[in-house]
N, CA, C and O atoms as a GROMACS GRO file, in nm:
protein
  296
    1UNK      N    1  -1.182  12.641   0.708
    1UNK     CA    2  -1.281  12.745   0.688
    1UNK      C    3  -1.318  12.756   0.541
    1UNK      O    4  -1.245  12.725   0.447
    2UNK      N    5  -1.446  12.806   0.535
    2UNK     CA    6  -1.460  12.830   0.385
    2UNK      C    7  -1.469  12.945   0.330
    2UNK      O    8  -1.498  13.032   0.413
    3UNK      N    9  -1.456  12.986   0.216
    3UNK     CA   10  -1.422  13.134   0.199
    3UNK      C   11  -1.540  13.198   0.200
    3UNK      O   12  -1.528  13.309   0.149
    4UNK      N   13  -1.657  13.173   0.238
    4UNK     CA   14  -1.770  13.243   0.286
    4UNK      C   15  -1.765  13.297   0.420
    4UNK      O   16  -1.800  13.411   0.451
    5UNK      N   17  -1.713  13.195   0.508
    5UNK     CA   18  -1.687  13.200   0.648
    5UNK      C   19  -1.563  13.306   0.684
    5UNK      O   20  -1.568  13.402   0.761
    6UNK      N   21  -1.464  13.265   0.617
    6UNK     CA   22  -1.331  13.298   0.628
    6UNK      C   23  -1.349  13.470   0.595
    6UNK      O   24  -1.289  13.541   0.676
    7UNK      N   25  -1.430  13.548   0.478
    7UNK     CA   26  -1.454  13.691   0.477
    7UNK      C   27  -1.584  13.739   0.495
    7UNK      O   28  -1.608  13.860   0.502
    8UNK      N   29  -1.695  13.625   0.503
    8UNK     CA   30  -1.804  13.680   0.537
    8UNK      C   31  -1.862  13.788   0.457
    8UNK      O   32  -1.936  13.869   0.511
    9UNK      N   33  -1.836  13.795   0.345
    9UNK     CA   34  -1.905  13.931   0.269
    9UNK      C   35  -1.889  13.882   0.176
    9UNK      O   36  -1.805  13.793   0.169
   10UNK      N   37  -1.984  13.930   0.039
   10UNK     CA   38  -2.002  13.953  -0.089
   10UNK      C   39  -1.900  14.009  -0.162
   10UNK      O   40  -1.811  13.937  -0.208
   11UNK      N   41  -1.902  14.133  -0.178
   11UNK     CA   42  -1.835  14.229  -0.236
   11UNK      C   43  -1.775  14.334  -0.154
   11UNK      O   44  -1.822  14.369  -0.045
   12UNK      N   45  -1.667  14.385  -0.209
   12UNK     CA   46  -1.637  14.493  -0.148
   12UNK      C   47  -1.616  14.611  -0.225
   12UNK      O   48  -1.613  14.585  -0.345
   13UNK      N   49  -1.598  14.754  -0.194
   13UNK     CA   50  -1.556  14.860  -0.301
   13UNK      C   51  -1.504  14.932  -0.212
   13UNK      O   52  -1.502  14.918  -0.089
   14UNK      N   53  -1.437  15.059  -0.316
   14UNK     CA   54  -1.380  15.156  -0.243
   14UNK      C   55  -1.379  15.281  -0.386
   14UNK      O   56  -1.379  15.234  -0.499
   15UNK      N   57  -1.377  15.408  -0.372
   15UNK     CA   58  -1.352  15.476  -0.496
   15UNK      C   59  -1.246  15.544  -0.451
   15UNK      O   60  -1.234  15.588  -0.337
   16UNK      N   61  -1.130  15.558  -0.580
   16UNK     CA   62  -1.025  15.621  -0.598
   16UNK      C   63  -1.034  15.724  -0.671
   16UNK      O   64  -1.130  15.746  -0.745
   17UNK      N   65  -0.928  15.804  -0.656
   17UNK     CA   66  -0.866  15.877  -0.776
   17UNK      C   67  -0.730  15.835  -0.856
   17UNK      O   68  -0.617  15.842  -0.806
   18UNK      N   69  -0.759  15.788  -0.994
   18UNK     CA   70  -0.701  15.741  -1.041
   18UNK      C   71  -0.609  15.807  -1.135
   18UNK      O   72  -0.638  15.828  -1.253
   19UNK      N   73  -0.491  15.840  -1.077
   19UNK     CA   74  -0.306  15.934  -1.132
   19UNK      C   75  -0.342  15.878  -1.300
   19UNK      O   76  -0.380  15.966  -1.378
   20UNK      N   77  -0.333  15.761  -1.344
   20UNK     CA   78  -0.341  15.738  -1.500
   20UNK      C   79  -0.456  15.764  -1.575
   20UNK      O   80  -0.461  15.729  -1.692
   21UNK      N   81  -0.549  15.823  -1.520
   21UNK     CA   82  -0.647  15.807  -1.581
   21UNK      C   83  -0.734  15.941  -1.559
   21UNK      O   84  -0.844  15.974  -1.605
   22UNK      N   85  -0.617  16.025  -1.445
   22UNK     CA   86  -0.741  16.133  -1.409
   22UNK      C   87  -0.861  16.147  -1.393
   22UNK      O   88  -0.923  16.202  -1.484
   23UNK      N   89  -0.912  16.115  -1.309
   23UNK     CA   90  -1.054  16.038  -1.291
   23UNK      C   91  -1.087  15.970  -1.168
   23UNK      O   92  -0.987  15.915  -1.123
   24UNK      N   93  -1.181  15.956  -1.104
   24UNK     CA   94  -1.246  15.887  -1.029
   24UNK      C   95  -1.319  15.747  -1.074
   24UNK      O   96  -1.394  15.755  -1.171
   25UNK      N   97  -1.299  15.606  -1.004
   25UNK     CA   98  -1.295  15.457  -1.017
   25UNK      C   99  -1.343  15.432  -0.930
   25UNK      O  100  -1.319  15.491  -0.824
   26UNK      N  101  -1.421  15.344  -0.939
   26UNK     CA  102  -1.476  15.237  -0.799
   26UNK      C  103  -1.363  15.129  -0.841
   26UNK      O  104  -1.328  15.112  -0.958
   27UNK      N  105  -1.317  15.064  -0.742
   27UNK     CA  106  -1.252  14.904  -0.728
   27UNK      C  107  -1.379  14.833  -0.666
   27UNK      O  108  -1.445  14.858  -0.566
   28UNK      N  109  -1.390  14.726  -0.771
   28UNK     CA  110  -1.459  14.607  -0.642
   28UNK      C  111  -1.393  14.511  -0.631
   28UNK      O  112  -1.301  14.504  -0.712
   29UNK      N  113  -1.406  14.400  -0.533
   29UNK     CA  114  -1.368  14.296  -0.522
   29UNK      C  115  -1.455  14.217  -0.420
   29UNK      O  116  -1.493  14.231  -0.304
   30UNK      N  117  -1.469  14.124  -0.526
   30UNK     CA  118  -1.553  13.977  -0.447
   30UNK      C  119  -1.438  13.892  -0.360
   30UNK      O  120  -1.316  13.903  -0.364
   31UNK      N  121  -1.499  13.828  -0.303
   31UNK     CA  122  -1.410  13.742  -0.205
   31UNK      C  123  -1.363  13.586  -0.229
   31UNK      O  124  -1.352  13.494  -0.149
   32UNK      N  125  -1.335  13.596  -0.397
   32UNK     CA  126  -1.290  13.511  -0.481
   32UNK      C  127  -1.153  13.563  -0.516
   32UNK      O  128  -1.060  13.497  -0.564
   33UNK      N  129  -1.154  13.685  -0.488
   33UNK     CA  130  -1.051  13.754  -0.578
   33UNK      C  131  -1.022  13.813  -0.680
   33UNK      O  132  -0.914  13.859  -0.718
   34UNK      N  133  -1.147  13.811  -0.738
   34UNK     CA  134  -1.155  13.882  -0.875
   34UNK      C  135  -1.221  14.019  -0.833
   34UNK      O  136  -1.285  14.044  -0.731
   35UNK      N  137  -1.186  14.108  -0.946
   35UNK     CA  138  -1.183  14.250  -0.943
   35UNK      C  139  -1.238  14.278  -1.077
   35UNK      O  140  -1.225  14.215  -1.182
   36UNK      N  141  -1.318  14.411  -1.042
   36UNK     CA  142  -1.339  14.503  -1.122
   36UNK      C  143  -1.373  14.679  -1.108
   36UNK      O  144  -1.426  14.742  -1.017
   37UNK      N  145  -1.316  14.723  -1.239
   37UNK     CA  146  -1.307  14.875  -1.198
   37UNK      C  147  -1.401  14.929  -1.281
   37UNK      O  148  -1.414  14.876  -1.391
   38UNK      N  149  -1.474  15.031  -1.250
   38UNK     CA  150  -1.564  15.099  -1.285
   38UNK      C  151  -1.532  15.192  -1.418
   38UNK      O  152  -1.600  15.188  -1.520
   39UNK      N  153  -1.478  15.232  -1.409
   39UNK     CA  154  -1.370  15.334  -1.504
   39UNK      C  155  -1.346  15.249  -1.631
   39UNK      O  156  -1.391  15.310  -1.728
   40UNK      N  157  -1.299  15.148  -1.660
   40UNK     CA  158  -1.247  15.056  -1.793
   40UNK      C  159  -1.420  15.001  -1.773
   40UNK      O  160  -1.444  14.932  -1.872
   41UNK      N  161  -1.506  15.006  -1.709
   41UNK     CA  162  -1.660  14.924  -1.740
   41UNK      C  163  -1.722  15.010  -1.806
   41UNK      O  164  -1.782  14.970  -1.905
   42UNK      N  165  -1.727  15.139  -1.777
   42UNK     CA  166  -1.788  15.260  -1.845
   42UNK      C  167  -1.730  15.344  -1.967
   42UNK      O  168  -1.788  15.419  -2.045
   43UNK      N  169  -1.587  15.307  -1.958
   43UNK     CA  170  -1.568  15.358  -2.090
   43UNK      C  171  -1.477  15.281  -2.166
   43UNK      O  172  -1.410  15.188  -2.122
   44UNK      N  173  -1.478  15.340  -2.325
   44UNK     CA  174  -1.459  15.299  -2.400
   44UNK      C  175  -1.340  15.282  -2.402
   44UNK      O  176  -1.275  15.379  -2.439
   45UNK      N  177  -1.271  15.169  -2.366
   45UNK     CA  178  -1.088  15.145  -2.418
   45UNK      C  179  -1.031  15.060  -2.443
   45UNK      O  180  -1.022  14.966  -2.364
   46UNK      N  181  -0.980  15.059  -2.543
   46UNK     CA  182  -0.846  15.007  -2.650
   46UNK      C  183  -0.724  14.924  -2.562
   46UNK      O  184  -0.678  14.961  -2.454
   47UNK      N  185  -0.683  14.791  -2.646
   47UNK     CA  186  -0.613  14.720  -2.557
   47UNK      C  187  -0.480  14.797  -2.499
   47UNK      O  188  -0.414  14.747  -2.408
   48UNK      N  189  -0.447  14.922  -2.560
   48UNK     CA  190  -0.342  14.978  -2.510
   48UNK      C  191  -0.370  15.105  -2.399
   48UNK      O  192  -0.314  15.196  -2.338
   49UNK      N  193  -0.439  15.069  -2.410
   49UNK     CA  194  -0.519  15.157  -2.280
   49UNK      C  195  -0.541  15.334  -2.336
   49UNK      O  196  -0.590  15.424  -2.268
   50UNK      N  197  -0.516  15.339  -2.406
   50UNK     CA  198  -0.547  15.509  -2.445
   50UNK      C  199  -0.670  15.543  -2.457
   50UNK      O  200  -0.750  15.461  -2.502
   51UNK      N  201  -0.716  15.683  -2.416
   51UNK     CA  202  -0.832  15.721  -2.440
   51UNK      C  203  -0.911  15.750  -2.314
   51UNK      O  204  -0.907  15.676  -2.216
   52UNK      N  205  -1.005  15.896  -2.323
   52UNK     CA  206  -1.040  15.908  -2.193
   52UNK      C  207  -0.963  15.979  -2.101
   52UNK      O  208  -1.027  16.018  -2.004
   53UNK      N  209  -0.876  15.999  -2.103
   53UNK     CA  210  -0.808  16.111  -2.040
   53UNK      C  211  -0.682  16.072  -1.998
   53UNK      O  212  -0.628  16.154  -1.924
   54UNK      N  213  -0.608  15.954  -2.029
   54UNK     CA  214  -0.493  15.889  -2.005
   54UNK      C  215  -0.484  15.739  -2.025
   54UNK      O  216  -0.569  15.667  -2.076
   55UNK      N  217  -0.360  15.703  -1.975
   55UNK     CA  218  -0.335  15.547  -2.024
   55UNK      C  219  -0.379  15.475  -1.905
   55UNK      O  220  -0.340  15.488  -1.789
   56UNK      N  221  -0.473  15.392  -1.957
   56UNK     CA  222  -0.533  15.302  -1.816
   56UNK      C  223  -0.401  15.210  -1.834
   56UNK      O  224  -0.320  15.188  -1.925
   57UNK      N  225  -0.424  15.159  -1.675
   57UNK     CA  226  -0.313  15.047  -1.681
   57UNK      C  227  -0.414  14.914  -1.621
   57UNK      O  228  -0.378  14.848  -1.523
   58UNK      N  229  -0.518  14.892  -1.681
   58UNK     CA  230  -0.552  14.768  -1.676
   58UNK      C  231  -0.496  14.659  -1.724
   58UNK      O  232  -0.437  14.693  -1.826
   59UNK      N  233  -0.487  14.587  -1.712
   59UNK     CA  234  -0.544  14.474  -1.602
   59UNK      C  235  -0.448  14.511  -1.518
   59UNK      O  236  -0.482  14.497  -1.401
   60UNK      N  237  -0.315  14.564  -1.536
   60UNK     CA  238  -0.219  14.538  -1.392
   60UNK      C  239  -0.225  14.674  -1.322
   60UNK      O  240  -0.126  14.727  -1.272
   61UNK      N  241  -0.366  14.735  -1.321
   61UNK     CA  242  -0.361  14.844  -1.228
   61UNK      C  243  -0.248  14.828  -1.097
   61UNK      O  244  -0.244  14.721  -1.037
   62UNK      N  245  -0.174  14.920  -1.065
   62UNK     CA  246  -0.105  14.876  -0.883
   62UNK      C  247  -0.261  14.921  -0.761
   62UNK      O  248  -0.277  14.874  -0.648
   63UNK      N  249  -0.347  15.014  -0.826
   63UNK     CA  250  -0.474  15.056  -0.743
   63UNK      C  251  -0.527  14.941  -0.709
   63UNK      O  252  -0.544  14.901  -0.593
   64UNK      N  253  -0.566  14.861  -0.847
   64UNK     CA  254  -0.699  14.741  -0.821
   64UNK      C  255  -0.566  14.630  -0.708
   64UNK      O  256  -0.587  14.619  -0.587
   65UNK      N  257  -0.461  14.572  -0.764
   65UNK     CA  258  -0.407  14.503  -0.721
   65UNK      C  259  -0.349  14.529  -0.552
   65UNK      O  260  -0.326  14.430  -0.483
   66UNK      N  261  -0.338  14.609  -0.520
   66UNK     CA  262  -0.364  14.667  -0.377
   66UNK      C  263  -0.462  14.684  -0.301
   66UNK      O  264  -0.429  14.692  -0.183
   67UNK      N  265  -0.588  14.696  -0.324
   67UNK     CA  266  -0.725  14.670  -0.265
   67UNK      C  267  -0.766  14.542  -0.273
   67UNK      O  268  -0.837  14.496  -0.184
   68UNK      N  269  -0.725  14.460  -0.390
   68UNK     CA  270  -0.745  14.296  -0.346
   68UNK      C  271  -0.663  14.269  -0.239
   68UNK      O  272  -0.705  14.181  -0.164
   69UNK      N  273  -0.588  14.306  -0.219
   69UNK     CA  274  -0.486  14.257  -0.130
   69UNK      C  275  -0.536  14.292   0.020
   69UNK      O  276  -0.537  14.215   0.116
   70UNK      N  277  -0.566  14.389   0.017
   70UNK     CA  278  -0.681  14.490   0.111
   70UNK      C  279  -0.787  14.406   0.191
   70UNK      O  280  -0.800  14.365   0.307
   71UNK      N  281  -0.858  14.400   0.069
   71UNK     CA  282  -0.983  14.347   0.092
   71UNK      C  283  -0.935  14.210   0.156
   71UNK      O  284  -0.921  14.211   0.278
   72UNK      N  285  -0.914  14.115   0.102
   72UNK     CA  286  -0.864  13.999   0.093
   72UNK      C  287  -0.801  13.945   0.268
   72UNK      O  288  -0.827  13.839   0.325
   73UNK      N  289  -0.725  14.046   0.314
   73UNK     CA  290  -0.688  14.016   0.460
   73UNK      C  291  -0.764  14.085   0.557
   73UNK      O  292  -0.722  14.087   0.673
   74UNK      N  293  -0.888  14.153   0.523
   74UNK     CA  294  -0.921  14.187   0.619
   74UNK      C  295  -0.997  14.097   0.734
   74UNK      O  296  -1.030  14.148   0.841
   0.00000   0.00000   0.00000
């Protein structure tokens, strides 16, 4: 199968509320596997994640990394 076939979709999203960041996030994820969050796209932050109302934990969100996982078997 090919991974067009195999998930049949583009993109996917979902919006959270995000505990580190206090705040509301979209997750997306394409059906490559790559991700992105709305929240670290719109604002301004520092590789240590401060700023904005808490410590993002990008890149190793457990949110984003659980909705790929999500997405991914559905």
């Amino acid at each position: 199968m090919t991974e067009q076939t195999k998930a049949g979709w583009k993109i996917t999203a979902t919006t959270v509320r995000c505990p580190s960041v206090i705040d509301f996030a979209t997750i997306m994820v394409r059906p490559d596997g790559t991700a992105a969050c709305s929240w670290v796209s719109r604002r301004s932050w520092t590789r240590d994640g401060s700023g904005g109302g808490g410590p993002c934990r990008w890149p190793d969100c457990p949110l984003v990394a659980d909705f790929v996982k999500t997405s991914l078997n559905i």
